[in-house]
N, C-alpha and C positions, 0 to 999 in steps of 0.2 A: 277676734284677731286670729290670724290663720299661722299657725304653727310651720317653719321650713323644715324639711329632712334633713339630715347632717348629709354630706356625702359617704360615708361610709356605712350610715343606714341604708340609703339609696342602692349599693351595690349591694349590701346583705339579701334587701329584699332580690336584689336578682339574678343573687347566686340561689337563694330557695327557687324561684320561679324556676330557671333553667334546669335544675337539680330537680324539681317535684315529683318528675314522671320517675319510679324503681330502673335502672338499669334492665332488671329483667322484662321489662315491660315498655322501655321507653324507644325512641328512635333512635337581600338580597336583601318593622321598626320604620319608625316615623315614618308612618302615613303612607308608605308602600309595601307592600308585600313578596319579598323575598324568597322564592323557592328554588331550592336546591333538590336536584335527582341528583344526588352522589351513589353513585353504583353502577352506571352503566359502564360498560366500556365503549371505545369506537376501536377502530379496527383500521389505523392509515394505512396495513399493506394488504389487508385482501380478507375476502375468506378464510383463511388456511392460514393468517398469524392471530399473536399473542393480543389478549384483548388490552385493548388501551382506553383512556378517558372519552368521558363527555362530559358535558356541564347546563345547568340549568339555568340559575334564579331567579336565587333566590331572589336563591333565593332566592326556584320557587322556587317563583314562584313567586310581595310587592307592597310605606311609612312617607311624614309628611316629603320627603324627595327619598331617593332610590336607598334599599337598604344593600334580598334576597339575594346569584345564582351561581353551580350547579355549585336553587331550587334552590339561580343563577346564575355559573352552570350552575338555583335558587343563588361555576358560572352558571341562594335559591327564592334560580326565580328570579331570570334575574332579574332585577326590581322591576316593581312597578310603585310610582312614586304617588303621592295621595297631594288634595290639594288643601294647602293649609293657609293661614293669616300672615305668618312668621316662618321664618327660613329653619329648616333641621339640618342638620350631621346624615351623613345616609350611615345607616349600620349594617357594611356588607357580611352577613355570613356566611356568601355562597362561595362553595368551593367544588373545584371541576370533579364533575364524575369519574375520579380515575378507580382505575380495577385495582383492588388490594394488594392482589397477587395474581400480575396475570397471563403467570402460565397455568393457573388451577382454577382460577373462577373470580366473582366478584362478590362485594357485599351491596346490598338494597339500600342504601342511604338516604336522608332526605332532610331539609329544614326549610322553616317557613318563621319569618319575623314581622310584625304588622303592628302599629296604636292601634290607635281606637278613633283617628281624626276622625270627624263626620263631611262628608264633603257636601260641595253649593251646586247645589242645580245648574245644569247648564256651563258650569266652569271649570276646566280640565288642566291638564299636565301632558307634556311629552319629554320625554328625558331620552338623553344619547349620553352611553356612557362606553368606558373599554376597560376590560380587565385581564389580569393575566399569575399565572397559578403556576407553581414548580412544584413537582413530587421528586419521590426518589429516582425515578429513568424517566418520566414524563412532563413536560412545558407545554404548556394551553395559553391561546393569548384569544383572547373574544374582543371582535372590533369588526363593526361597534354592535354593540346591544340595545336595540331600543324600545322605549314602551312608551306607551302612551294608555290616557284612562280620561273619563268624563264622568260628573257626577248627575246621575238621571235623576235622583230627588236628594231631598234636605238629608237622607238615609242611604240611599243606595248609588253605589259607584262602581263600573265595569273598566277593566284594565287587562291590557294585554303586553306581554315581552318576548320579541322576536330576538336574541341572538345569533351570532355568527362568530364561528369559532375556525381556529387552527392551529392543531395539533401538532407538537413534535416528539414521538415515541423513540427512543435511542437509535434517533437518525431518520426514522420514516414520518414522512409527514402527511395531516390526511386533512382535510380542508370543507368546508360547507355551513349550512344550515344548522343550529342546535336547538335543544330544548324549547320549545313554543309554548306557553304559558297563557291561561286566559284565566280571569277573576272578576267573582263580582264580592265586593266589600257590602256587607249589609252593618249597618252602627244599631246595637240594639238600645248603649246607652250612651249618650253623647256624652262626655267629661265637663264640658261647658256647660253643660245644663242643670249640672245638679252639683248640692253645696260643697260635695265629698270630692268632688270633683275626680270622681271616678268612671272608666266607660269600659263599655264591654261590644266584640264584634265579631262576628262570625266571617268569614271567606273562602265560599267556597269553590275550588281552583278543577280545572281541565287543564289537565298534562299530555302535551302528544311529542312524544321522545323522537328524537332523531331518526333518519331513516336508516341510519347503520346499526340500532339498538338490538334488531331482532326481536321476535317475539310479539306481543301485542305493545303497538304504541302510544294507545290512548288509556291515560287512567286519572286518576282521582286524587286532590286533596281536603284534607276538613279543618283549616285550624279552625282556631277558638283562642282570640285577644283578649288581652285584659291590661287596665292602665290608670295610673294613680297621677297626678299632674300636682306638683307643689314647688309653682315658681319659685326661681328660675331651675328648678329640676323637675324631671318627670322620669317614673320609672315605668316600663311596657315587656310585656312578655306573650310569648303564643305559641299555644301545645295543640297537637292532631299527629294526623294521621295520613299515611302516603296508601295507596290501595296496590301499589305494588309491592309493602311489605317492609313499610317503617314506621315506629313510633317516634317524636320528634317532641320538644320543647327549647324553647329559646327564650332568653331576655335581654334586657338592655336599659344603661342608665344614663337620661342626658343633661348635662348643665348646657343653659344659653345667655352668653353675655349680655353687661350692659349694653354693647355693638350689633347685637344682630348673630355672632359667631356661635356655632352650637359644638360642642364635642359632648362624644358618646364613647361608650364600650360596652359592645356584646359578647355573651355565650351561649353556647347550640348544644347540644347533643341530639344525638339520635343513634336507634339503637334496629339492627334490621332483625327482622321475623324470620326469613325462611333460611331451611337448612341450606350448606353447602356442607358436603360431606366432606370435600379434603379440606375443605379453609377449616372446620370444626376440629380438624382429626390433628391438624398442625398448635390450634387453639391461637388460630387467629381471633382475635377481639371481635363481638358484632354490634357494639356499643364504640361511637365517633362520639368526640369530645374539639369546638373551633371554637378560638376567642381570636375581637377583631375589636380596632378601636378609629374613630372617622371624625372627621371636621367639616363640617358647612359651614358657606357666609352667604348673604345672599349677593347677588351682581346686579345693581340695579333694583326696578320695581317689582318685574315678574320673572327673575330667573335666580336661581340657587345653585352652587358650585359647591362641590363636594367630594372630596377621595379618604378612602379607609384603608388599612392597612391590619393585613390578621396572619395565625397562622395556626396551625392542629397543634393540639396540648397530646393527639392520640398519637401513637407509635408512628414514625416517617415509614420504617420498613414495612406498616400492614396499608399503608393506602394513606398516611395522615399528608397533609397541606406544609412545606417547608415555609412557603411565603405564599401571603395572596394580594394583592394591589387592583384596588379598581376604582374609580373616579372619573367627574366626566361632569352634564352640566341640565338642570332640570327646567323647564320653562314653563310658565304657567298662562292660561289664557280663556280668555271667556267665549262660550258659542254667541253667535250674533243671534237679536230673538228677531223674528219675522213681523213685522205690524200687523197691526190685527183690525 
């Protein structure tokens, strides 16, 4: 007979999980992979002003319906949704790349949230979703964001999240294209297959930053999921690495009803790597702390509806998230197979 988690173990294990990576060293869940670049800025009035947000997701960057973005943005990563049996909760923890401080510079942010779903050959996901983010002088509304993903074997799944964002910096507005995320989900151990009903997955993600980011816009993520399933709870977390200069770890704890309803609640950190000499010199934080908490049901056969609701546990005044809202609605669907 199969032992259930209490719920308050359930969170324990995912306060450890989020928390595992050191501060000094540390840094869009279900079945999607959420990547958040939190750090860039965008720039609504020009060359020659103050840097302002972008956004990823996550988040990513992409859980069984949308979790990541910024990475966004993960608006991280921002999801891309995995395809599952049962309807999930999306656990957004993406939050817009806004600059910490920015008349001096910005911080290298990042989060990535993902299970361990395995997807079905041939059977994919497209999800359209909108989200929108207040900081302290800056409002980002992303609409719409969407991703889509297909599972090429009983292991392997590719997923992509195109957002669209618009920005409003204390009055300037700047409008376009965001965070462009691509991933492939490889399942090393399926949860359903084994008696512990544990799974573990790697994802490894291509970040190409907006064209207002500057600099180089192509770079890299690595998580590494991990996830324990003990109907009707499951708890999942996922630590790596941003190649622009963030260590990252996040979890998340989900109950799903007798009904079909799923709620969840995540937390992220991420802590960035490179110097900024005046953010340092002020002893602006380089260690972000987001918790976010979401609802799914499903609508119907193959579609899941889903919005979260989060905000930064981290300082408002160094770059933290007041409020973030994103929801929207996931679809799932099978490639047709060709006769043979």
């Amino acid at each position: 007979m199969r032992t259930r988690i209490a719920p308050l173990a359930c969170l324990a294990l995912v306060l450890v999980a989020a928390l595992a990576v050191p501060a000094t060293v540390a840094a869009q869940g279900n079945g999607n992979g959420n990547g958040n670049g939190q750090g860039r800025p965008k720039n609504p009035k020009g060359p020659t002003s103050p840097a302002a947000p972008s956004t990823s997701a996550p988040s990513s960057g992409s859980t069984s319906t949308p979790t990541s973005a910024p990475a966004p943005p993960t608006p991280a990563s921002v999801p891309a949704s995995p395809v599952t049996s049962e309807p999930v909760a999306t656990d957004a923890i993406s939050t817009p790349d806004f600059a910490s401080t920015p008349a001096v510079g910005f911080r290298q942010f990042g989060a990535w949230l993902d299970d361990t779903s395995a997807p079905v050959a041939g059977e994919g996901f497209v999800s359209v979703m909108a989200g929108h983010w207040r900081l302290a002088d800056v409002t980002q509304t992303n609409l719409p964001m969407v991703s889509a993903g297909i599972g090429l074997s009983e292991r392997v799944q590719v997923s992509a999240s195109i957002p669209f964002y618009r920005v409003n910096y204390q009055g300037a507005m700047s409008a376009g294209l965001d965070d462009v995320y691509l991933s492939t989900k490889i399942t090393v151990i399926d949860p359903t297959l084994t008696l512990s009903e544990v799974g573990l997955a790697v994802s490894p993600v291509v970040e190409i930053l907006n064209g207002g980011s500057g600099g180089d816009r192509v770079h890299f993520a690595i998580p590494v999921s991990v996830e324990v399933r003990r109907f009707p709870y499951r708890v999942y977390g996922s630590a790596g690495y941003f190649t622009r200069g963030a260590f990252f770890s996040a979890g998340a704890v989900e109950w799903t009803s007798a009904s079909g309803t799923s709620f969840s609640g995540s937390l992220s950190q991420s802590h960035a790597l490179n110097e900024e000499l005046t953010l340092d010199s002020l002893g602006v934080s380089r260690t972000r702390l987001d918790v976010s908490g979401s609802v799914g049901h499903a609508l119907g056969r193959s579609a899941v509806g889903s919005i979260s609701v989060g905000r930064s546990l981290s300082s408002i005044e160094e770059g933290g998230t007041k409020l973030s809202i994103m929801g929207g609605v996931t679809f799932r669907f099978s490639a047709p197979r060709l006769n043979r």
